[in-house]
DSSP file (Angstrom, degrees, kcal/mol; ACC not computed):
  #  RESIDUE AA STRUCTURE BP1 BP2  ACC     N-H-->O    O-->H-N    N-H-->O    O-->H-N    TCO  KAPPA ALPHA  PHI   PSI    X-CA   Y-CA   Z-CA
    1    1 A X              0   0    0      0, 0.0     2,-0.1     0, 0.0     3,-0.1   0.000 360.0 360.0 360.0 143.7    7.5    2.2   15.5
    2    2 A X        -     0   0    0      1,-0.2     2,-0.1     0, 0.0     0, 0.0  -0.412 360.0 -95.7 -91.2 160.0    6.0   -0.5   13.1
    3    3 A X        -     0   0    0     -2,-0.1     2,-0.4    76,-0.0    -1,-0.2  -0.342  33.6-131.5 -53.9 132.8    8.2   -2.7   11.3
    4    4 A X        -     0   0    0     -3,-0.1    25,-1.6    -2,-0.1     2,-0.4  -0.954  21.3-153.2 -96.7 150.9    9.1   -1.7    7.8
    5    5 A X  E     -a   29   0A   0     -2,-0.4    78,-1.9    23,-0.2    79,-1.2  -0.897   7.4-165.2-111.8 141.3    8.7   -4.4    5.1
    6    6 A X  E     -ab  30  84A   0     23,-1.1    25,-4.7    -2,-0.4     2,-0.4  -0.956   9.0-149.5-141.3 147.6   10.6   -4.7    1.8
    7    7 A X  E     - b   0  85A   0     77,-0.9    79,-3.1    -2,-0.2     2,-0.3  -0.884  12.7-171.1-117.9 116.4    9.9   -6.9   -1.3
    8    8 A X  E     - b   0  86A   0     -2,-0.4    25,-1.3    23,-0.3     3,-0.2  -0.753   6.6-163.4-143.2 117.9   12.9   -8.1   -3.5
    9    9 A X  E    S+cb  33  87A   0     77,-3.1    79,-0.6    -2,-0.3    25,-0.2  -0.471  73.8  14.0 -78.8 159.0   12.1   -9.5   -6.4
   10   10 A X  S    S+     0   0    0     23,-0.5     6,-0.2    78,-0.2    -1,-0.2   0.965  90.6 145.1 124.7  61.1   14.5  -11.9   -8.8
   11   11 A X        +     0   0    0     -3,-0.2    -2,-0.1     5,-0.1    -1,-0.1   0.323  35.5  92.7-106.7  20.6   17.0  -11.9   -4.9
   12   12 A X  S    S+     0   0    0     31,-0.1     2,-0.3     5,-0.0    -1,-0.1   0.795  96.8  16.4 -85.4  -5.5   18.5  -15.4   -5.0
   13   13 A X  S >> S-     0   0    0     -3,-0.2     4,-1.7     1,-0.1     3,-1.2  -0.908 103.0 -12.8-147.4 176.7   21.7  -13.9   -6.8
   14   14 A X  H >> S+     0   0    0     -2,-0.3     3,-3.1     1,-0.2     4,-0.5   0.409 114.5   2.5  18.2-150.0   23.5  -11.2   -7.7
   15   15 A X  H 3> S+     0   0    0      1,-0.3     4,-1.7     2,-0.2    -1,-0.2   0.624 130.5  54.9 -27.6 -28.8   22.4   -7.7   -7.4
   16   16 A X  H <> S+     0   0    0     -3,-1.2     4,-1.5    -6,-0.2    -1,-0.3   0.739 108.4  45.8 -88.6 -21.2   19.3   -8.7   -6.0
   17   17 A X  H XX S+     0   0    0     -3,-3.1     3,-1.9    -4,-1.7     4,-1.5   0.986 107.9  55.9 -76.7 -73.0   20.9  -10.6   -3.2
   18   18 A X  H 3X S+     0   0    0     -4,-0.5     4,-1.7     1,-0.3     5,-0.2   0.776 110.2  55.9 -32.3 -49.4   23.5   -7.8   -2.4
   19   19 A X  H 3X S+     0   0    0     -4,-1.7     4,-1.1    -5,-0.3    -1,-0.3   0.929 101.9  45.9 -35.7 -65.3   20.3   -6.2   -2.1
   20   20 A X  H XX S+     0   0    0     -3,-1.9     4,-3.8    -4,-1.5     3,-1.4   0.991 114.6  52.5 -45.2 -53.1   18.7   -8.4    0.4
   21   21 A X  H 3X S+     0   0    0     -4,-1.5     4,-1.8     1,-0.3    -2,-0.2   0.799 104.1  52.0 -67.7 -29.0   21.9   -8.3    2.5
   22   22 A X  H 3< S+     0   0    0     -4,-1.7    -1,-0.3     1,-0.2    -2,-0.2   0.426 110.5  48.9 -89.5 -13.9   22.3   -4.8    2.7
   23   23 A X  H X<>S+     0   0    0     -3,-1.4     5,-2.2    -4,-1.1     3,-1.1   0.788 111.1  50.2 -71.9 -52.6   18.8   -4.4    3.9
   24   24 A X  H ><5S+     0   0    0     -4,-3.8     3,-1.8     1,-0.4     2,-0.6   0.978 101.6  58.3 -56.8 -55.6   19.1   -7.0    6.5
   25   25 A X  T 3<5S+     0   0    0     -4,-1.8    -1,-0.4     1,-0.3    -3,-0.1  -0.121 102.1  53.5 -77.7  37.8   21.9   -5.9    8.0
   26   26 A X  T < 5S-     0   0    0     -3,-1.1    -1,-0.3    -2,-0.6    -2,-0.1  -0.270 119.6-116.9-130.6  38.9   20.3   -2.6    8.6
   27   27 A X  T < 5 +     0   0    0     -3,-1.8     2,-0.3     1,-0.1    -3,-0.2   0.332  64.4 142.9  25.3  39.0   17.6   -4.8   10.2
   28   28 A X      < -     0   0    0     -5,-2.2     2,-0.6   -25,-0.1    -2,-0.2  -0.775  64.9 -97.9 -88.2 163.9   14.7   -4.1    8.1
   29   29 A X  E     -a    5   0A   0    -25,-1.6   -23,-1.1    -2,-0.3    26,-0.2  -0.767  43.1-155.8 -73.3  89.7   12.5   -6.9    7.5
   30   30 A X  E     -ad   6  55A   0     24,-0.8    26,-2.2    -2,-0.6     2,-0.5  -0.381  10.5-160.3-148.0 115.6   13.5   -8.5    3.8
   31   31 A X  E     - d   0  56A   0    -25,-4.7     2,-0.5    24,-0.2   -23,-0.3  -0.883  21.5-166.2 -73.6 129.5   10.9  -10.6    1.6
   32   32 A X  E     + d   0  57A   0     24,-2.2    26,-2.2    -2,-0.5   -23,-0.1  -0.997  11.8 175.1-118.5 150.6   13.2  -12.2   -0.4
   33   33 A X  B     +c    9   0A   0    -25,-1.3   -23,-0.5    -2,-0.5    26,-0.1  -0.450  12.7 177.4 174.1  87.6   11.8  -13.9   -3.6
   34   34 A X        -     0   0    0    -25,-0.2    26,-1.1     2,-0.2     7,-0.1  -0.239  41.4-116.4 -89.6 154.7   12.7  -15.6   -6.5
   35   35 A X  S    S+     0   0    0     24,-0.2     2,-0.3    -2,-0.1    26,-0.1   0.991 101.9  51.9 -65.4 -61.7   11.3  -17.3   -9.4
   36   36 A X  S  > S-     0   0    0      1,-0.2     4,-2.1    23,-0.1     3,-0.3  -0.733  79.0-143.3 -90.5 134.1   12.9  -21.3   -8.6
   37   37 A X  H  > S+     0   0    0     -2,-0.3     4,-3.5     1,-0.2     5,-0.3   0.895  91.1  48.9 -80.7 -63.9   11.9  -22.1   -5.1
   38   38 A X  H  > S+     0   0    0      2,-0.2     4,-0.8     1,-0.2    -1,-0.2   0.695 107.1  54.3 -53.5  -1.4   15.1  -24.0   -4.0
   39   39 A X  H  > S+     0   0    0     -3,-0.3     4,-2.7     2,-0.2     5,-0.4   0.768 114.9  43.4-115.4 -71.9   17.5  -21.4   -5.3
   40   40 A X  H  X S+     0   0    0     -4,-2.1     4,-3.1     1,-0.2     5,-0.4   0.970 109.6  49.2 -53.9 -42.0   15.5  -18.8   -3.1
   41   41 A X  H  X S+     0   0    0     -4,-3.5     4,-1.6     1,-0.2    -1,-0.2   0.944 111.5  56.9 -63.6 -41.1   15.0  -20.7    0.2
   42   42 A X  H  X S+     0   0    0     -4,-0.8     4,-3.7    -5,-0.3     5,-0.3   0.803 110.4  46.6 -32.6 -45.4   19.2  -21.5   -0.2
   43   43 A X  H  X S+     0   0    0     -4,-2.7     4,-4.8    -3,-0.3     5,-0.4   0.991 112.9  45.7 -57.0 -55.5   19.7  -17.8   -0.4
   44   44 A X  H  < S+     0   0    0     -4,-3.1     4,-0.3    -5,-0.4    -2,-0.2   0.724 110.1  52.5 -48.9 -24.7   17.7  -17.1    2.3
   45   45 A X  H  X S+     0   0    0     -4,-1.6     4,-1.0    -5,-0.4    -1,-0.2   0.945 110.6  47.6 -78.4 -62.5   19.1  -19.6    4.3
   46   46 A X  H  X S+     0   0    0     -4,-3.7     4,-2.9     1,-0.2     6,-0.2   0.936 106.2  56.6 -47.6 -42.8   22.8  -18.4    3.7
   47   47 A X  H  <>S+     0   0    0     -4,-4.8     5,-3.2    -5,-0.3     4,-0.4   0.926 111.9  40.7 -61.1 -25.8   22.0  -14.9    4.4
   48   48 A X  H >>5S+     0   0    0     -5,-0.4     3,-4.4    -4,-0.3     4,-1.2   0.656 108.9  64.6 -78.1 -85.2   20.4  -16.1    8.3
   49   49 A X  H 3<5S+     0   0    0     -4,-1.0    -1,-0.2     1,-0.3    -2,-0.2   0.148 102.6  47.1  49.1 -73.4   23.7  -18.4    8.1
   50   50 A X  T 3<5S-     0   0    0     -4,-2.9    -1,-0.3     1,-0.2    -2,-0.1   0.203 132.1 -92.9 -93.1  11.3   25.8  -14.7    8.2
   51   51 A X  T <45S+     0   0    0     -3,-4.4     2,-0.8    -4,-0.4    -2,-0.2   0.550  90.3 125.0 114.7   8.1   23.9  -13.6   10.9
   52   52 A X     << +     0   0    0     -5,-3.2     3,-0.4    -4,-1.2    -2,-0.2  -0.797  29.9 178.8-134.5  85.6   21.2  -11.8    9.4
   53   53 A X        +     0   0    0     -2,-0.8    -1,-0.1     1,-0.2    -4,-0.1   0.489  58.1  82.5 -25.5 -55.2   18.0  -13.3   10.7
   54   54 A X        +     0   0    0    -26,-0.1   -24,-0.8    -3,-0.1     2,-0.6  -0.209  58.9 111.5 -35.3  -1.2   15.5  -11.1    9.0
   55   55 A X  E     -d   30   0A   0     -3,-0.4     2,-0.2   -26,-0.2   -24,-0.2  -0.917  43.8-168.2-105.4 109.7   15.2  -12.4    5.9
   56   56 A X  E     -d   31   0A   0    -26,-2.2   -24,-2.2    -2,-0.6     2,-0.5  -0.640  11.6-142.9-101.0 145.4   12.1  -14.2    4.5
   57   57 A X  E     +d   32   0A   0     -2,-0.2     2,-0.4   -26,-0.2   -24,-0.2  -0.952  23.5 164.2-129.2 134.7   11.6  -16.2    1.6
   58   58 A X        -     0   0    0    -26,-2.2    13,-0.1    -2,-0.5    -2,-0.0  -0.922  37.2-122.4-149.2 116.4    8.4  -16.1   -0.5
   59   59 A X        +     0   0    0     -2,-0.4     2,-0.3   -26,-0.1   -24,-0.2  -0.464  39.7 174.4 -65.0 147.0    8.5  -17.8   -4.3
   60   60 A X        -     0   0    0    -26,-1.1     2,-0.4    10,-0.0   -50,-0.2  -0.967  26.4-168.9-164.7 108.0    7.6  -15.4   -6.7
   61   61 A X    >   -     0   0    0     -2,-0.3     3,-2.1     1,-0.1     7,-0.4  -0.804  16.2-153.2-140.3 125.1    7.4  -15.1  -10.7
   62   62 A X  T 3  S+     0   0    0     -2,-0.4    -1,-0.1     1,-0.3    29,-0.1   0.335  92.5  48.8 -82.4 -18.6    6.8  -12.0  -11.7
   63   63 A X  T 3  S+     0   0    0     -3,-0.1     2,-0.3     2,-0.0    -1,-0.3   0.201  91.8  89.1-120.9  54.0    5.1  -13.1  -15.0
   64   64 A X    <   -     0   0    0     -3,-2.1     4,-0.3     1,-0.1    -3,-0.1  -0.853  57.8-169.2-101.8 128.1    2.9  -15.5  -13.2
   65   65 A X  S  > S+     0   0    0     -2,-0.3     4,-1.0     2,-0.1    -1,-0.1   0.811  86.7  59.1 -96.7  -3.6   -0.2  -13.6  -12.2
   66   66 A X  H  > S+     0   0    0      1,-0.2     4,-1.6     2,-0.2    -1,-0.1   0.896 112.0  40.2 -74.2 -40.7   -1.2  -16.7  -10.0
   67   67 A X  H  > S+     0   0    0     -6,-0.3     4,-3.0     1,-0.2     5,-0.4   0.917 107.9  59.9 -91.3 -26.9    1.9  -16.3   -8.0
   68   68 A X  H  > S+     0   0    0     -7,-0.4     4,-1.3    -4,-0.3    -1,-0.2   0.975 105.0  51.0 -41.2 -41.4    1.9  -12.6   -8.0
   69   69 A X  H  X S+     0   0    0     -4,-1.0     4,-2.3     1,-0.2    -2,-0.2   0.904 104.6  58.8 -71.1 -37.0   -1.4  -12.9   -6.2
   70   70 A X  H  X S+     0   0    0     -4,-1.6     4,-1.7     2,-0.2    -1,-0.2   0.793 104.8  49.9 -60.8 -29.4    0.2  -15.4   -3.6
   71   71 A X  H  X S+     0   0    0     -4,-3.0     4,-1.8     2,-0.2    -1,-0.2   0.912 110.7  49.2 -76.0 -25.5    2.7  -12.9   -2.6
   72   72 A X  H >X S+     0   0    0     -4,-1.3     4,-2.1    -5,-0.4     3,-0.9   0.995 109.4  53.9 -65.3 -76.5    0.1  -10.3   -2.1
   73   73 A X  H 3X S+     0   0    0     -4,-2.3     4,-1.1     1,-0.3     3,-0.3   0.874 108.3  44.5 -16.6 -67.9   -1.7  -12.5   -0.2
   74   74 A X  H 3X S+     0   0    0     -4,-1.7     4,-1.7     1,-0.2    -1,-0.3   0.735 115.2  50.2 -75.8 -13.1    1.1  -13.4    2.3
   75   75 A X  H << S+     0   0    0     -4,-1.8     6,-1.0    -3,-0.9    -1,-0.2   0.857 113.3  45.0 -83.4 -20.4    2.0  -10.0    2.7
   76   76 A X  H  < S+     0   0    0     -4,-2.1    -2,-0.2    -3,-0.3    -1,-0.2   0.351 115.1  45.8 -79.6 -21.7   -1.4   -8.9    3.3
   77   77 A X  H  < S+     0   0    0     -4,-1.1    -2,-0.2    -5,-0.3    -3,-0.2   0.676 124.3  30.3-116.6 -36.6   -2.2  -11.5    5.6
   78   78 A X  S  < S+     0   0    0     -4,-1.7    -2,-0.2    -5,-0.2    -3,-0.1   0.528 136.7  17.2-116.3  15.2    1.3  -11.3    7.9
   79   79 A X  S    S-     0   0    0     -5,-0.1    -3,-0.2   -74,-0.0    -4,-0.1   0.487  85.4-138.9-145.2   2.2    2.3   -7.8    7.7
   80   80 A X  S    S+     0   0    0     -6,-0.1    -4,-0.2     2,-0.0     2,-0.2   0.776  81.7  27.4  43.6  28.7   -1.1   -5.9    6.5
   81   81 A X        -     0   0    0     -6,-1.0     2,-0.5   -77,-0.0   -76,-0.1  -0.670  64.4-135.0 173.1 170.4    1.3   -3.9    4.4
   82   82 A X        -     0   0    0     -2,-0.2   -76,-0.1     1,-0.1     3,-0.1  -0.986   8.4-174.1-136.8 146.2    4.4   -3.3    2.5
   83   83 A X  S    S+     0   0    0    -78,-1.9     2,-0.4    -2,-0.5   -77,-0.2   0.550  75.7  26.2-104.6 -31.6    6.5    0.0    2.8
   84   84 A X  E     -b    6   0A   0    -79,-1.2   -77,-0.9     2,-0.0     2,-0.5  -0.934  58.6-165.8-144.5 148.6    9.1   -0.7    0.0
   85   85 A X  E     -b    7   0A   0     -2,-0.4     2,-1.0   -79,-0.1   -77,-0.1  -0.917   7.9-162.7-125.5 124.1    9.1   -3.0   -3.6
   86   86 A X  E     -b    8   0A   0    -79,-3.1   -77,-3.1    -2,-0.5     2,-1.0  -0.928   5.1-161.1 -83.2 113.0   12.5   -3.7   -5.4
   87   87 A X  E     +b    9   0A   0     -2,-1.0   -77,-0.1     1,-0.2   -79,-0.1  -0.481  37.5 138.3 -98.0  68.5   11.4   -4.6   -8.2
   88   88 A X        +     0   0    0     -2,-1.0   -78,-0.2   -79,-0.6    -1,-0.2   0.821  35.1 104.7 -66.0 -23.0   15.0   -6.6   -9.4
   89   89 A X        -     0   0    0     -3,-0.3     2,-0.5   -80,-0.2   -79,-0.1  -0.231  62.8-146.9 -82.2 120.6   13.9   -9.7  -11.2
   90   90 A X        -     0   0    0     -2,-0.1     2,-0.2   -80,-0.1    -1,-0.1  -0.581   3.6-135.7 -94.7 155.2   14.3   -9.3  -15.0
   91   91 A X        -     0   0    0     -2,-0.5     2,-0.3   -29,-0.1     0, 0.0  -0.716  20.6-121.9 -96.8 150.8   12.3  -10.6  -18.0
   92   92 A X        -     0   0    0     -2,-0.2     2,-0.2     1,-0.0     0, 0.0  -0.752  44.9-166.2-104.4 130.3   13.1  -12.0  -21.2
   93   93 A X        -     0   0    0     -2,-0.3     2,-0.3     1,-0.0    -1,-0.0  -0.479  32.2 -77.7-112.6-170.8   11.2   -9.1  -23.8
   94   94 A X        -     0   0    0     -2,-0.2     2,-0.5     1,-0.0    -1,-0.0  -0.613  42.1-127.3 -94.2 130.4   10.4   -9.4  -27.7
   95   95 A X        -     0   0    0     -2,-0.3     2,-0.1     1,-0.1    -1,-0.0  -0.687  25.0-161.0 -74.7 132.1   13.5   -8.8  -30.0
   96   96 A X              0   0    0     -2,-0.5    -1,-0.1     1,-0.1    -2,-0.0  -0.168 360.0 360.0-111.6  39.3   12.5   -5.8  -32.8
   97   97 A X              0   0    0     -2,-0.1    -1,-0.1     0, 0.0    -2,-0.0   0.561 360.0 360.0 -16.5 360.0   14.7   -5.7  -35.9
């Protein structure tokens, strides 16, 4: 059976980290991927820490289109495909009065 791969964007905290972990530890394979690069590889790092191996770290901001294209890239290039996106990471929008 092929690997599944999963994409989780905005995962270096909160919900999107509970995310990550809960993935791992049901041993599918986890992009994990955040906007500030040190903040993600730390996550990532704790989560192999607590035993959960699986976990990948790939910088990502989601309203960069340059870096959008780098994750696409690396996902395309080491797993020729991706099975699931969480799309967590939120954006700052336009205020309306």
């Amino acid at each position: 059976m092929a690997e599944t791969i999963r994409i989780v964007t905005g995962a270096n905290k909160g919900i999107g980290l509970e995310i990550c972990r809960q993935l791992a530890s049901n041993g599918v394979l986890v992009v994990l991927t955040a906007r500030d690069e040190n903040k993600g590889v730390e996550a990532a790092e704790n989560l192999k820490a607590a035993g959960l191996p699986n976990v990948i770290f790939h910088q990502l901001d989601v309203m960069d289109p340059s870096s959008i294209a780098s994750l696409g890239d690396f996902v395309k290039s080491h797993f020729g495909k991706l099975d699931i996106l969480v799309n967590n990471a939120g954006i700052g929008g336009v205020i309306v009065d």
